[in-house]
C-alpha positions in Angstrom: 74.5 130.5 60.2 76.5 132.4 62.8 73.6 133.9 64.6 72.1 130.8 65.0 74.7 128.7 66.7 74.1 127.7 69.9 75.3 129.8 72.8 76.9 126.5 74.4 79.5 126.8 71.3 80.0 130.0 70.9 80.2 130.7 74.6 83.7 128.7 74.4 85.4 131.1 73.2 87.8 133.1 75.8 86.4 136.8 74.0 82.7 136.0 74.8 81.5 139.1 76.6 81.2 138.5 80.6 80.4 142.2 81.3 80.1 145.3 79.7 81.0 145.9 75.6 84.4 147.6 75.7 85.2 149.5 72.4 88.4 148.5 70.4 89.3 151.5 68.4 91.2 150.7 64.7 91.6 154.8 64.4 92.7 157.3 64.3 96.3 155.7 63.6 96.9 153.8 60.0 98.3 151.0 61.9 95.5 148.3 63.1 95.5 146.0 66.4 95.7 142.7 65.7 93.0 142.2 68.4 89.5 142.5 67.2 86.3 143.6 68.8 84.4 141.2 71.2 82.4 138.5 69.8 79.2 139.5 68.9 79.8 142.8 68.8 78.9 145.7 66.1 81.3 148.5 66.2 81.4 151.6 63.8 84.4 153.9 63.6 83.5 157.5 61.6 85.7 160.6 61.2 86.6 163.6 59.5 89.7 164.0 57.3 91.6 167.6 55.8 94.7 166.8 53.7 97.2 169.9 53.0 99.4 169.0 49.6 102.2 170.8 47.7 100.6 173.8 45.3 98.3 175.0 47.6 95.9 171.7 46.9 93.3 170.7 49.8 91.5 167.7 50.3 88.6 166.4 52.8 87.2 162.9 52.9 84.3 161.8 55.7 84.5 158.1 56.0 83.8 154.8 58.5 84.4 151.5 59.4 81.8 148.8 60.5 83.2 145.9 61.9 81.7 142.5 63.6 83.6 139.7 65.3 81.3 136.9 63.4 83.9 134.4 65.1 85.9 134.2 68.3 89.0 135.1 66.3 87.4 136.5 62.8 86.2 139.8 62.4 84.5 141.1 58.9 85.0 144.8 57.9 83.4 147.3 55.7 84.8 150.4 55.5 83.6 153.0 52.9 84.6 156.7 51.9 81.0 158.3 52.2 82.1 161.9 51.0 85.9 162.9 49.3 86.6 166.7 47.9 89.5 167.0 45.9 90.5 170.3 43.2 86.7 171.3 43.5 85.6 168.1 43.1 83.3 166.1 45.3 82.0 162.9 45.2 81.1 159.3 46.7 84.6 157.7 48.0 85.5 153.7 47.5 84.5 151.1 49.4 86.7 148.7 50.9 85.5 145.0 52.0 87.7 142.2 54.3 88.4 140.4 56.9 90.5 139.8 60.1 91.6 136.5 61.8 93.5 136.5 65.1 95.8 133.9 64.7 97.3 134.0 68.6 96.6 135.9 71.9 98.7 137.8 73.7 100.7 136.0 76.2 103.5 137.2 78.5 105.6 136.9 75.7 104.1 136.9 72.7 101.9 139.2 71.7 98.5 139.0 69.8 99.5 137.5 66.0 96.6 137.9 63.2 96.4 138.6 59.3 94.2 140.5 57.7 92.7 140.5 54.1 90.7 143.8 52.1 89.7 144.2 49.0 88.5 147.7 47.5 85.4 148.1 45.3 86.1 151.0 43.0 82.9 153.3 43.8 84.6 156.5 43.4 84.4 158.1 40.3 86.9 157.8 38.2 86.3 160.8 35.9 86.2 163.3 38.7 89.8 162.1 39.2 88.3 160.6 42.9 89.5 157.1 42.4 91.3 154.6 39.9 88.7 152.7 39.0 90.0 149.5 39.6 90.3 147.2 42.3 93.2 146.9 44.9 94.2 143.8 47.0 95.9 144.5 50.7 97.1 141.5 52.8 98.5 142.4 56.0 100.2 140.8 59.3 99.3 142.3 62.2 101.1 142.0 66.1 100.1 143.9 69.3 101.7 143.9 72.9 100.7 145.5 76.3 104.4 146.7 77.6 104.7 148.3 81.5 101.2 150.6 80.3 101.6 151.2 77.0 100.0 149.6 73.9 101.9 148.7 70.5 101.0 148.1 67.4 102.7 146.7 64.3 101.7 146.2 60.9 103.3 144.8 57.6 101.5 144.9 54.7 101.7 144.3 51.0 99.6 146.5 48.3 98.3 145.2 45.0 97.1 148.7 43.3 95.1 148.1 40.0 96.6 150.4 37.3 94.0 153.0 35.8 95.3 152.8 32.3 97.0 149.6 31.5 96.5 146.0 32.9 97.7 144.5 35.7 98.6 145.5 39.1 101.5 147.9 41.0 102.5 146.5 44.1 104.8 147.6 47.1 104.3 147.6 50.6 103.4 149.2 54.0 104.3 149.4 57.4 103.4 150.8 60.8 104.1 151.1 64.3 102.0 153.1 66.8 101.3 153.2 70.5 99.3 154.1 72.9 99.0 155.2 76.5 97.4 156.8 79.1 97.6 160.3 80.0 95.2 161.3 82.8 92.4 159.4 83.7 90.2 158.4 80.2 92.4 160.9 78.1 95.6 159.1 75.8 98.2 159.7 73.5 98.8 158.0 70.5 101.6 158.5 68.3 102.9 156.7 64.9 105.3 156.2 62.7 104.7 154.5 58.8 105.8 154.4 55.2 105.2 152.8 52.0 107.8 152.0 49.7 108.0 152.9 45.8 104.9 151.9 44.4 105.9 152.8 40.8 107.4 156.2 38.9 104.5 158.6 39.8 104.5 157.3 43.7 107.5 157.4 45.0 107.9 155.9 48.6 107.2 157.7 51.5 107.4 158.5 55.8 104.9 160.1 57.6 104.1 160.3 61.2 101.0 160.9 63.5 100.4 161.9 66.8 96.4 162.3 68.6 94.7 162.7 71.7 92.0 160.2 72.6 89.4 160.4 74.8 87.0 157.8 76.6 83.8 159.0 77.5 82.2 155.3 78.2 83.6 151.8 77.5 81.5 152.0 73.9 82.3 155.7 72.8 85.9 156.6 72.0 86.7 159.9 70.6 89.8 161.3 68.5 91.9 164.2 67.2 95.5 164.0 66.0 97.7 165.6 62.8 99.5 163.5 60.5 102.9 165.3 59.4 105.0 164.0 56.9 108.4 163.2 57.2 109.3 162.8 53.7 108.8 164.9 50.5 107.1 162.7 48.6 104.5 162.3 51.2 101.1 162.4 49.6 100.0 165.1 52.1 102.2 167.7 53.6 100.1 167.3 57.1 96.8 165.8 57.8 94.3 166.6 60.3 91.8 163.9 61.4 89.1 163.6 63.8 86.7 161.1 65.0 85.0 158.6 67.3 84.6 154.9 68.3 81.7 153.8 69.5 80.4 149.9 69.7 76.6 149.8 68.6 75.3 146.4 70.6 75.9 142.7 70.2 74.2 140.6 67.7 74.7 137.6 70.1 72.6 138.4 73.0 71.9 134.6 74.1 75.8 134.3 75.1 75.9 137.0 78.0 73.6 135.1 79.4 75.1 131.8 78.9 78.1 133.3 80.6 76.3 134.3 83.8 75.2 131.1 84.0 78.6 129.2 83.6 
């Protein structure tokens, strides 16, 4: 239905493309910007992932996120966990399904408001110890603000976590703060700071911070590497290394560049 509206309607909204597609990376920080990605547009985010815990244990995980902006101000994701290794074992990851509406726009006071909504389809196997099994519900309130060259992000979040064993769901809840900003031409810095809080008596609550480089080598393709150290001992990973890229794969809307040259 949304491919076939007219480009007189869609071509209202203020996010219509009116030149070139311009990426808007989600990673490599856990927070999200409550902007999304231009109408139209079909992004996909994929990376890399090596986890150091306590005992000695390693972990790696390759994974992505496709998101389109089906809306001016609504975004739909899928995100999936192609390949996880953990104790030997190695398997396919979860898969995660949701959506994003922007609620406000960033003004010179306010900054961009949305809420966000994901649900996770337990793919991962269960028996290899890769995944719970069950499903998990995250709802999330999301604000971003341009301030004198640097880009913030903050996120608030509450978990529903299906239990493995008995019915029901754990819950607790999540936030972030990260920013970004320009270092020398097309390379940044990004930095972050999150936690969750007790989720029940085997996850216990939790600090951890990140700091990457980024690099722009067009508008489209974003690239990442950054360590995630934790603050905290009962971090689920002692540090984290991730790695990256961003890179916006066309628009599924063609009809409304062309309505905005002619406007």
């Amino acid at each position: 239905m949304c491919l076939l509206l007219p480009a007189h309607v869609l071509g209202q909204c203020p996010t219509a493309p009116q030149g070139g597609i311009v990426a808007n990376p989600n990673r490599p920080t856990v927070a999200d910007p409550a902007d999304i990605t231009e109408l139209g547009v079909l992004e996909l985010e994929y990376g890399w992932e090596r986890d150091w815990r306590g005992g000695g244990q390693r972990g790696n995980a390759f994974g992505g996120l496709l998101k389109f902006a089906v809306l001016c101000d609504l975004e739909i994701r899928w995100s999936m966990d192609d390949l996880v290794g953990e104790r030997g074992r190695r398997g396919i990851g979860d898969n995660r399904i949701g959506a994003q509406y922007r609620l406000h726009r960033q003004t010179g006071r306010l900054p961009t408001l949305a809420v966000s909504y994901a649900l996770k389809v337990p793919t991962a196997s269960e028996e290899k110890g890769l995944g719970s099994g069950q499903n998990d519900h995250q709802l999330k309130f999301l604000a971003s603000k341009d301030l004198r060259g640097t880009h913030f992000d903050f996120n608030a979040a509450a978990l529903w976590i299906g239990r493995p064993i008995s019915l029901g769901y754990d819950s607790n809840a999540e936030v972030n703060l990260a920013f970004s900003h320009p270092v020398s031409g097309d390379l940044g810095l990004t930095g972050e700071i999150y936690g969750d809080t007790r989720l029940n008596n085997a996850t216990p609550g939790f600090i951890s911070t990140l700091w990457a480089l980024t690099y722009k080598f067009s508008a489209r393709l974003v690239v990442d590497a950054g360590l995630d150290v934790s603050l905290t001992a009962e971090a689920p990973h002692r540090k984290r290394f991730v790695m990256g890229f961003v890179y916006s794969l066309g628009e599924l809307y063609p009809h409304l560049r062309g309505s905005a040259r002619k406007d």
